[in-house]
Structures are given as structure tokens and as C-alpha cells.
C-alpha positions as a printed NumPy array, in Angstrom:
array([[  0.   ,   0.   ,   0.   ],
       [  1.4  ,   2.646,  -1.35 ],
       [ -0.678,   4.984,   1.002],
       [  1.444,   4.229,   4.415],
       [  4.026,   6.083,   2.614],
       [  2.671,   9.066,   1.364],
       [  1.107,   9.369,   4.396],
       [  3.728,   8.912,   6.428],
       [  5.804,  12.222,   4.034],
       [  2.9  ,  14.104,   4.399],
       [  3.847,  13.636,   8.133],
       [  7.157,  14.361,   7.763],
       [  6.761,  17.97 ,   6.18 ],
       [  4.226,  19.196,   8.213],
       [  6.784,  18.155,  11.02 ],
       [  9.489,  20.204,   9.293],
       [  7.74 ,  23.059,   8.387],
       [  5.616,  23.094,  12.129],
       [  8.635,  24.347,  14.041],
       [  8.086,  21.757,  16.962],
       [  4.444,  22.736,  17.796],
       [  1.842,  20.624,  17.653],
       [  0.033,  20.328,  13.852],
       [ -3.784,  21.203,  14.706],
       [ -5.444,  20.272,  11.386],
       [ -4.004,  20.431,   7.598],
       [ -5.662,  20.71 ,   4.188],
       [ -4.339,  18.236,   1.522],
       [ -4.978,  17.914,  -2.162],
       [ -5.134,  15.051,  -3.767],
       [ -6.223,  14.557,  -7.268],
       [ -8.364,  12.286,  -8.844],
       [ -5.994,  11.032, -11.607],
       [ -3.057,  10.742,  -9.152],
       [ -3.806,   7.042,  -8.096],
       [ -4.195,   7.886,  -4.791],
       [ -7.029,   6.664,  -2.172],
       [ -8.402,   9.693,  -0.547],
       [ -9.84 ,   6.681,   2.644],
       [ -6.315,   5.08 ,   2.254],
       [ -4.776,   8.138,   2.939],
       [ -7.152,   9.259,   5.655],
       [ -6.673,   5.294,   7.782],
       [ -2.725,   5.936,   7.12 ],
       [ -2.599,   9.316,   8.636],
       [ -4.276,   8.23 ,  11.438],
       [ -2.151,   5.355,  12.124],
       [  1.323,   7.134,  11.261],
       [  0.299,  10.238,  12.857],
       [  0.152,   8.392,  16.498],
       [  2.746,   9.594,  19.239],
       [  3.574,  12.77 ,  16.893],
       [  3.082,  16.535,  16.645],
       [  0.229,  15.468,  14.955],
       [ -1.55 ,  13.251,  16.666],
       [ -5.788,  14.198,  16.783],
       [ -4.852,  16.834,  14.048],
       [ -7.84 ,  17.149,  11.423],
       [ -7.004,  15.985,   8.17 ],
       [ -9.017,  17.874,   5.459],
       [ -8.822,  16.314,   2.232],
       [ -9.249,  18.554,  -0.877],
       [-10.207,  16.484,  -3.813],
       [ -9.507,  18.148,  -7.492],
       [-11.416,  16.641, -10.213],
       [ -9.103,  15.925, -13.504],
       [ -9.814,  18.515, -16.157],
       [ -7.882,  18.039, -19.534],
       [ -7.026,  20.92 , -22.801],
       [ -7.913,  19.213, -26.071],
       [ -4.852,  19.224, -28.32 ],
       [ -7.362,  19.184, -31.458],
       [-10.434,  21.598, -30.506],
       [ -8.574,  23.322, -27.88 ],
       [-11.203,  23.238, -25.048],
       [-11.087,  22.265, -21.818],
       [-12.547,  18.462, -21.416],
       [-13.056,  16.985, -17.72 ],
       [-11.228,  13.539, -17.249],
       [-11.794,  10.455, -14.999],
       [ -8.688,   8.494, -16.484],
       [ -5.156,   9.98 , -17.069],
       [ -5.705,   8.56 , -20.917],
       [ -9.266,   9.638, -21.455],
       [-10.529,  11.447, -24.377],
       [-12.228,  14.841, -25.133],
       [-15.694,  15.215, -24.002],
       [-16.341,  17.352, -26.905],
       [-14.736,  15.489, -30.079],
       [-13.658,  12.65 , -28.86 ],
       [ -9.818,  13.007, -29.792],
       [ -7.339,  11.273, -27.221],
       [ -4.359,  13.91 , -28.015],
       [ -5.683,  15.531, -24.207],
       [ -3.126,  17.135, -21.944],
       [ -3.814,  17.088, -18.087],
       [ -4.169,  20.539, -16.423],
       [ -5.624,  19.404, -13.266],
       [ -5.934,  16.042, -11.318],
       [ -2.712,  14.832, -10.819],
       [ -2.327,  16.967,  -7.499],
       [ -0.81 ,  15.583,  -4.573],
       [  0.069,  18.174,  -1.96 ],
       [ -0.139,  19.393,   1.095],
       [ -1.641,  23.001,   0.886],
       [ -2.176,  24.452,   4.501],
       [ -1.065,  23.5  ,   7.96 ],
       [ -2.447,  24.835,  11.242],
       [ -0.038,  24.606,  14.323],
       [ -0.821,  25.531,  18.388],
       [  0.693,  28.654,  19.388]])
């Protein structure tokens, strides 16, 4: 499970970045073309976040729908597969623009 480890550098930076206070909730974004298991995540975090800085901290999970640009028509298609075609003519020459996201966007830490 490829999960345990994301989750487990998610950890990690908010630990660097929190300056040794204790991580009070975080936003994460994780798209929905970048193989990743929003619950997976969520079930890792909780288990990887025990005896840390960020233990009980709320995990807020941001979930960014893929969106494509059609290389033929030009227009932006939405996506539900990284190889999907163009809701609009159908070509498969679409470049992601969104979805792939897998980030960690805000932390909140105790004063």
C-alpha cells in the first residue's frame, strides 16, 4: 500500500515546516488522476500520525477533479482516467491541467 508512505511524508513535512508545535489540522490535495485513495490516505494518517506533533490533528482532504485541454479543438474536457478522451470530439491527443495533485496546501499549528 502505497498509502502508508505518502502518508507517512505528508507527516514528515508538516513536522518540518511546524517548528516543533503541535500540527492542529491540515488541508491536503489530492487529485483524482493521481492514483491515490483519498480513505487510504485518511486510515494511514491516522495510524502514522500516532505519538507525533500530529496526533488528533484534522485531516481535510481537498479532492480536485481531472480537467484536460484538447490538443485538437482546444477546449477544456473533464477527465476520470489519465488517458481519457475529449468530451467534446472525442480526440485522445488531451493534456492534463488538473488532477494529478498531490500536496499538502495548509497547515495549522498551536501557538
Amino acid at each position: 500500500m502505497h498509502e502508508m508512505s505518502i502518508a507517512q511524508g505528508i507527516i514528515d513535512l508538516c513536522l518540518e515546516h511546524a517548528g516543533g508545535r503541535r500540527v492542529t489540522s491540515l488541508d491536503v490535495e489530492i487529485g483524482e488522476l493521481s492514483s491515490v485513495v483519498p480513505e487510504a490516505i485518511e486510515f494511514c494518517f491516522e495510524a502514522c500520525s500516532r505519538e507525533t506533533l500530529l496526533e488528533g490533528a484534522r485531516l481535510n482532504i481537498i479532492r480536485v477533479s481531472g480537467t484536460g485541454q484538447c490538443r485538437e479543438c482546444g477546449r477544456e474536457t473533464p477527465l476520470t482516467e489519465l488517458y481519457g478522451s475529449c468530451g467534446h470530439c472525442g480526440s485522445h491527443r488531451v493534456a492534463i491541467v488538473a488532477g494529478e495533485e498531490l500536496r499538502v496546501r495548509e497547515i495549522e499549528v498551536d501557538d
